[in-house]
N, C-alpha and C positions, 0 to 999 in steps of 0.2 A: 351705230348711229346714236347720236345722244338724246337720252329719251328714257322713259320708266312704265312698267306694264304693271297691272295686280294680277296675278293668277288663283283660281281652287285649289286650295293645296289637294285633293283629292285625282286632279287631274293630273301626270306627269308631263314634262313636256316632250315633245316628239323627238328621238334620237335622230342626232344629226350625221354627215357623211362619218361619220367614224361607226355608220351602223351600216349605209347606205352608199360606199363611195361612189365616184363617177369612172365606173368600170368600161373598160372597150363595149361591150355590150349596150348601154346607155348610149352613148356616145354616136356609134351606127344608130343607133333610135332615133335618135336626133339629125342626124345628116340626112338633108333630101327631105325632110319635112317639111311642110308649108304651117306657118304660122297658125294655129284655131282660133276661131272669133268668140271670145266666152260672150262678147256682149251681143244684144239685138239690135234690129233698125230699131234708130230715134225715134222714141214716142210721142205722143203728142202731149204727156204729160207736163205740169206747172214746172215753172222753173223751185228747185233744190236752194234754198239757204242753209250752210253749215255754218254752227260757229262755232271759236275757237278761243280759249286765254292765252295758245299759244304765238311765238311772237316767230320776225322772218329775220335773221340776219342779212336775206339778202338771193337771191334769182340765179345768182353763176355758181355752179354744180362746183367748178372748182372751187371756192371759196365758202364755200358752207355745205355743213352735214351734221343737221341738225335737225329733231323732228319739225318744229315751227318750217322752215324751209324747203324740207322734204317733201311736205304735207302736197306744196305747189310745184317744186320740182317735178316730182314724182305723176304730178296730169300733163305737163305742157312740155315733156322731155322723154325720150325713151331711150331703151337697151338695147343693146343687141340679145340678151334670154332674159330671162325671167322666171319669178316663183310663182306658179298659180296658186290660188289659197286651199290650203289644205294640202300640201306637197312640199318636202322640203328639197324634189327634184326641179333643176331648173328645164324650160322648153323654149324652143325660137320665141322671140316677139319681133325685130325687125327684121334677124337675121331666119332664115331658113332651117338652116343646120350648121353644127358643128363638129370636127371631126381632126383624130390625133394625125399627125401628120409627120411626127419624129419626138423623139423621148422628150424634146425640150422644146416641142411647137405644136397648135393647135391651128387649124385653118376654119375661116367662117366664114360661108358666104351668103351673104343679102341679099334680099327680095327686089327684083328687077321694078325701078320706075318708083322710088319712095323721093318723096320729096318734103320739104320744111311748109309749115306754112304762107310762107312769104314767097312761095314758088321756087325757090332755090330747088336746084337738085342735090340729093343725102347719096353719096357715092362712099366710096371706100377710106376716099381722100380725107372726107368729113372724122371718121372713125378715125384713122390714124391719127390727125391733128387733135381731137379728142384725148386719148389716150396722151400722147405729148406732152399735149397743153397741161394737163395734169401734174403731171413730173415734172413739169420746166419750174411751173409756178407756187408748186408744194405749198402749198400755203397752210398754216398751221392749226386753221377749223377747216381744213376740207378736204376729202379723202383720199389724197395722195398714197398715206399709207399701205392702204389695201393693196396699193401696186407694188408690193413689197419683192415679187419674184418675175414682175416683168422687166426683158431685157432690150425687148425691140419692138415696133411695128411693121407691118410694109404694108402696101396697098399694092399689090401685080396688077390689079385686075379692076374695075369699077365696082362690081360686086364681089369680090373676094379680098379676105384681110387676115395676114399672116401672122399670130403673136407668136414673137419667141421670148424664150423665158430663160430665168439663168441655172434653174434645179432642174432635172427632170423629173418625171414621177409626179409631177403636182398634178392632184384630180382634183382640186379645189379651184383652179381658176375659173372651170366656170362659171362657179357660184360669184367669182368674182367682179363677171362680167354684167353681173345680173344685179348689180349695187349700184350705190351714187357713185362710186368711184368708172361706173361702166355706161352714164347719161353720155348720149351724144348731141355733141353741140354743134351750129352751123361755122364752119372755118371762114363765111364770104360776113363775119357777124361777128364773132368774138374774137379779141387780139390775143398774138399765142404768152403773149410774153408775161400778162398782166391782169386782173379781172375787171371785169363789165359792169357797169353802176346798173340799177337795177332800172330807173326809166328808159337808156339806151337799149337797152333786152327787149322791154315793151314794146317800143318804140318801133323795132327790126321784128318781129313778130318770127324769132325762130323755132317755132314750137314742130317740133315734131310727134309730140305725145297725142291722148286722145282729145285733151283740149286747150286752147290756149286763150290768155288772157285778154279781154277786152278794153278793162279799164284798172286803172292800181292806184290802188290809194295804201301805201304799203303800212300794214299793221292797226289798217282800220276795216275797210271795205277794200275786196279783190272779185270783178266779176269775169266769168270766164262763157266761152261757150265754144260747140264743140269742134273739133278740128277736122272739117272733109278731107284733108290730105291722110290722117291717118291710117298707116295701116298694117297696127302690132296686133298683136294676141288678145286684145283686151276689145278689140271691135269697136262698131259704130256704139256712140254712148246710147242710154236709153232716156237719159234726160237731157235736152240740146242745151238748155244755158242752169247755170251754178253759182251760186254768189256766197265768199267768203267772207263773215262777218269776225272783225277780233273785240273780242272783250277787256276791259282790264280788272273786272273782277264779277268773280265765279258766281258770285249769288244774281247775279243779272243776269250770266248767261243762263242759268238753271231755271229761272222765273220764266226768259222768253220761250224758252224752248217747253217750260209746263203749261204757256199761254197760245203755243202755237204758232210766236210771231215768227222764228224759226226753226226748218226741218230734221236738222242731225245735230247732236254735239260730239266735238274729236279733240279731245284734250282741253281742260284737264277742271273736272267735276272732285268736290271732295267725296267723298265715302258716306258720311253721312249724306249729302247733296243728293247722292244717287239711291242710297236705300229710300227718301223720302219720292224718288220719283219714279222708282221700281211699283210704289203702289199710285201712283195716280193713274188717273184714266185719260186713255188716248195715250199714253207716253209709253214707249220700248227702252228697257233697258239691257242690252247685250254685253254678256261676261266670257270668261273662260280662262283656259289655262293661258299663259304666255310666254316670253323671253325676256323678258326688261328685269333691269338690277339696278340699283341704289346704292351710290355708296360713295363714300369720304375719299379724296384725293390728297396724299402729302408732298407738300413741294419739296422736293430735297437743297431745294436752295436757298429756301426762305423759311421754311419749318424753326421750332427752336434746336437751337444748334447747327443749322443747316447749312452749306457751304459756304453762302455767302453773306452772314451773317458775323457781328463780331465777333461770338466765341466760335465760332465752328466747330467743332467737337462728334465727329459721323458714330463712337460709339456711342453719346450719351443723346444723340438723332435718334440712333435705332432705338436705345429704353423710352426714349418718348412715345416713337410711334407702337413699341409694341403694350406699353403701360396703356394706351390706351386702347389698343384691342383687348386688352387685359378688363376693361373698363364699363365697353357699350355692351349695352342689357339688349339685344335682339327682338328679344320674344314679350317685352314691356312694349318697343314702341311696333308692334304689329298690334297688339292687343289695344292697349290707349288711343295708338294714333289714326290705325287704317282698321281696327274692328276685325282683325282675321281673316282679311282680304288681301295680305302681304303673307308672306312666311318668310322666316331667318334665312336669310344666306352666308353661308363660308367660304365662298370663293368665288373669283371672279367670274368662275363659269356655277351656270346656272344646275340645280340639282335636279336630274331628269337626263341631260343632255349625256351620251358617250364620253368618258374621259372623265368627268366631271370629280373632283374629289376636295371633300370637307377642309381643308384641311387647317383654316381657323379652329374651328371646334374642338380638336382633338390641344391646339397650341399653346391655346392661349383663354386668360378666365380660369373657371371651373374646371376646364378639358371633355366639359359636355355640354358647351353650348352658353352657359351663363359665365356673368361678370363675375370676378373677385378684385376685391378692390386690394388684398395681403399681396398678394401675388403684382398687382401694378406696382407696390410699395416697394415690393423686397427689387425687382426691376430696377426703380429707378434709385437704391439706394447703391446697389453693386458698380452702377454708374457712374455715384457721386451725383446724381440733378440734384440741385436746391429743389424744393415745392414749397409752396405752391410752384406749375409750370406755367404761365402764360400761352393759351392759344386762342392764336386770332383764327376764327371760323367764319366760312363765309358759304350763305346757302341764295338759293333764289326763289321765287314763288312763282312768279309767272310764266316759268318754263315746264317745271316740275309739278304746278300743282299748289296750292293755299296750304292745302296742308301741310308742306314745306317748314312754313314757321312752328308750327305744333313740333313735328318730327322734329327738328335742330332744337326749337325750344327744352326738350326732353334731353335731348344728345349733350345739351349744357346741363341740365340737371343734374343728369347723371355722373357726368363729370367730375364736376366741384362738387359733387357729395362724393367723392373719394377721400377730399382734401388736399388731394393731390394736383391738382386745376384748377384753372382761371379762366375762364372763358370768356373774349371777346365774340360776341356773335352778332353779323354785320349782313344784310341781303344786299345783291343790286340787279338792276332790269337785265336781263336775260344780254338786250341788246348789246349791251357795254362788260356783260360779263363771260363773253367768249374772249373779248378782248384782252383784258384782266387777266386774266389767269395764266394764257399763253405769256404775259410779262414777267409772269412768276408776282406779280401784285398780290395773290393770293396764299398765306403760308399751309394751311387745310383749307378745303373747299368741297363741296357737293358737286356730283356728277351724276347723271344715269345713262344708260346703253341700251338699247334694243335694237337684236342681231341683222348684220347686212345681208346672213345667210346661218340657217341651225346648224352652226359646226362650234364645238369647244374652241376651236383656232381662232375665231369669229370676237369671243372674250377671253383671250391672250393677246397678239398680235399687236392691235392697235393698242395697248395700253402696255406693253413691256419692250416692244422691237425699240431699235435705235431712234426711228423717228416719230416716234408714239404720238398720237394723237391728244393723247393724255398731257403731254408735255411739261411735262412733272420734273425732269431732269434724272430721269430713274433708267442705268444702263445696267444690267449686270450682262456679259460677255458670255458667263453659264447661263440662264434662263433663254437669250436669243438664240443659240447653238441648240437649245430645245427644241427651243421652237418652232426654228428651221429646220429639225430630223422631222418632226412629229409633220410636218408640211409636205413632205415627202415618201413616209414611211407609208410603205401597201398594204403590210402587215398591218393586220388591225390590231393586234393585241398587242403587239409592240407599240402601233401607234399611241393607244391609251398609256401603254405604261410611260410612253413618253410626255403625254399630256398631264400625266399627273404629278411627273417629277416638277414638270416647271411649274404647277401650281404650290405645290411642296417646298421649293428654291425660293419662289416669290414668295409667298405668306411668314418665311423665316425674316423676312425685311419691310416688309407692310408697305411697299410705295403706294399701296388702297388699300381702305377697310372697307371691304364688302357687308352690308347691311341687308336687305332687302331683296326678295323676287319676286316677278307677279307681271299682270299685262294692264293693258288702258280697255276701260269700258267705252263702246257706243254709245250714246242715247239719242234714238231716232222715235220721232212722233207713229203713231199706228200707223199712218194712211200712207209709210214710206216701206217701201219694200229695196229686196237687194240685200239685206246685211242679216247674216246667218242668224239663232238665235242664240248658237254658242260659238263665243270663236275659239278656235283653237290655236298654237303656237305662230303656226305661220299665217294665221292673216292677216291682212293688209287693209287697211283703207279706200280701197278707191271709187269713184263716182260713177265709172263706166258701167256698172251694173245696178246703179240706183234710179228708182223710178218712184215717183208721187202717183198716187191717185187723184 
């Protein structure tokens, strides 16, 4: 999911199924189990204001996966499992249990008598069109990809749904089910072929999650309250109505919430913002380790030299992108930018997680971590580039964070003080720049990711498979054939070595420069309970377990 965490470097992050797989054992754990309610009866507590700088692309699970969208997603839709916080095992939330049923099919059956909020009945049928509706509409901000190894659905049964898949051996799809890519939507409500504007959604009140939306005022005011049909894992809410407030900048959010006008902040506070309200009174500020990465996207088709570019030229492509991993000072803008609330990353999987390996660090720079600007030189002279090179960069603030412009501000500095670059550097609203980028409009650009599920597969997959999310135009034929063993391998230690080859294959051609790790801080007023005081990798956000005094 697109999105960026700060972690303690101190804490590691939690190893994912490559420490933990989803073994037959698991699996009967899971079958015949009834859904647990983590949350309590509704309290009588004041309604919850959260607010957010983050922005919605938009209400249809198909078409957007993205944190701003997810944030609402993620109350007014549910899954068939789910991650409880603090686990990176998944458990029933609509469905019951789930259970292998043939090397290349998993069978799942739901909790008898679920229905949407609109009264519709949530059957089996629902689920399969779901899943479908997905793959038909692939649409290229929304998480089609994840469906990478599914081959079929079926519905036999009202409460039973059969996936088959095209690999066997995958112990990963449950985790899969348990993502945006595994919301279930109402089939008598959403068109299969095409997605759903966002007042039509309103309008039809398909919520299945634990609450759904009252009134939408999209990307200003969203008020929600909670949903009596629910009933996943996450239980009756403990606070009955929620109002989501957007900001367009962060110093306002930061004031209401020091002033108490309101109760939680969830993305995205600067660093200083947050040490200054770590000491005031009455204000929480909750940290920890996490999953989210940062990091530069190259378009292969618009980059300099890029394919569809006048000179097009894929070797003196590749001196570019690696002259500039050659270039960016890591451990400058953790220091400068985020105060040592970031730490350097080398690769698109996170340091902590199974599999995981450096493999920038050892490549490229110094070969420990830092810039050398000789080295981007001698690069792009064996190439032939003229330099200065021209690159047009393009980051955004209101997705990611204010600090955004510092951090790219620096990412140019760095740059053009090689001598070797030029840097144009360009922002635009979050809204219009998922758009963008999938046009290839963007030749570099800023991205971040925080994981659908703690597996290394989780930061491969969507950014190197054929239909990447990423949509970069970046194919290699050996890095997918990776990634597809490593999806299937039982062996764990095989499976790492497979994981580390394709981080290894991919860093030799940079279609991203991995920058940054770390998670999103809370900040909730004292009189709010429900949100840990540390989080750790796998938590989650949600309202279900939030309650005011």
């Amino acid at each position: 999911m697109a999105l960026h965490h700060r972690s303690s470097p101190d804490r590691p992050l939690r190893s994912g199924l490559g420490a933990l797989s989803l073994g037959t054992a698991f699996l009967l754990a899971l079958t015949g189990c009834t859904s647990s309610k983590d949350g309590s009866a509704t309290s009588s507590a004041a309604a919850l204001t959260v607010g957010t700088t983050d922005q919605v692309t938009g209400l249809d699970p198909a078409g957007s996966w993205d944190a701003g969208s997810g944030t609402i997603e993620n109350e007014v839709y549910a899954t068939l499992l789910s991650q409880p916080n603090g686990s990176a095992k998944v458990s029933p939330d609509l469905a019951t249990g789930i259970r292998l049923t043939g090397p290349k099919e998993y069978t799942v059956t739901l909790q008898k008598g679920l229905r949407f909020a609109n009264g519709h009945e949530l059957t089996s049928s629902d689920v399969k069109f779901s899943f479908d509706r997905d793959l038909r509409i692939a649409d290229e901000n929304g998480p089609s990809s994840l469906l990478y190894n599914l081959a079929s659905v079926a519905a036999p049964g009202p409460t039973t749904v059969v996936f088959t898949l095209k690999s066997a051996d995958d112990t990963l799809f449950p985790q899969v089910l348990s993502t945006a890519a595994g919301l279930v939507v109402d089939e008598q409500v959403f068109p299969a072929g095409k997605l759903l504007d966002d007042q039509a959604i309103v309008a039809a009140k398909p919520w299945n999650g634990p609450y759904g939306i009252t009134s939408y005022d999209r990307n200003s005011l969203v008020s929600f309250t909670a949903n009596p049909r629910y009933q996943g894992r996450l239980g009756t809410p403990r606070t009955k109505n929620v109002r989501l407030k957007y900001y367009t900048d962060a110093s306002n959010l930061k004031l209401d919430v020091q002033q108490g006008t309101i109760d939680a902040v969830y993305r995205t506070l600067t660093t200083a913002d947050l040490g200054d309200l770590a000491k005031q009174k009455g204000v929480e500020v909750h940290t920890g380790s996490g999953n989210g990465i940062r990091y530069i996207v190259f378009d292969f088709a618009t980059q300099p030299y890029g394919t569809k570019t006048k000179n097009a030229d894929s070797k003196k492509a590749l001196a570019v992108r690696q002259a500039v991993a050659d270039s960016v000072d890591r451990a400058q803008l953790t220091q400068q930018v985020y105060k040592n609330t970031y730490q350097p990353l080398y690769s698109s999987v996170p340091d902590g997680l199974t599999g995981a390996s450096p493999s920038f660090r050892s490549r490229y720079g110094d070969k420990k971590g830092g810039p050398d600007k000789a080295a981007a030189a001698a690069r792009l002279k064996a190439a032939k580039v003229s330099t200065p090179v021209t690159l047009d960069l393009q980051y955004n603030s209101d997705h990611y964070g204010s600090s955004s412009a510092d951090e790219y501000a620096l990412i140019k500095s760095q740059l053009e003080a090689t001598g070797l670059f030029r840097v144009n550097l360009q922002s635009t609203e979050w809204t219009q720049y998922g758009k963008d980028r999938v046009k290839h409009l963007y030749p570099l650009y800023q991205l971040g990711w925080y994981a659908d599920y703690l597996d290394a597969d989780n930061y491969l997959s969507p950014f190197y498979s054929a239909n990447s999310w990423v949509a970069n135009s970046y194919d290699d034929p050996a890095v997918r054939k990776l990634i597809q063993r490593e999806e299937t391998e039982t062996d764990a230690t095989k499976r790492t070595g497979l994981l580390r080859q394709a981080q290894d294959r991919a860093a030799a051609q940079v279609p991203l420069l991995p920058l940054l790790q770390g998670s999103t801080a809370i900040v909730t007023r004292s009189d709010v309970s429900g949100v840990p005081a540390e989080l750790d990798a796998t938590y989650q956000f949600r309202w279900a377990g939030l309650a005011k005094k």
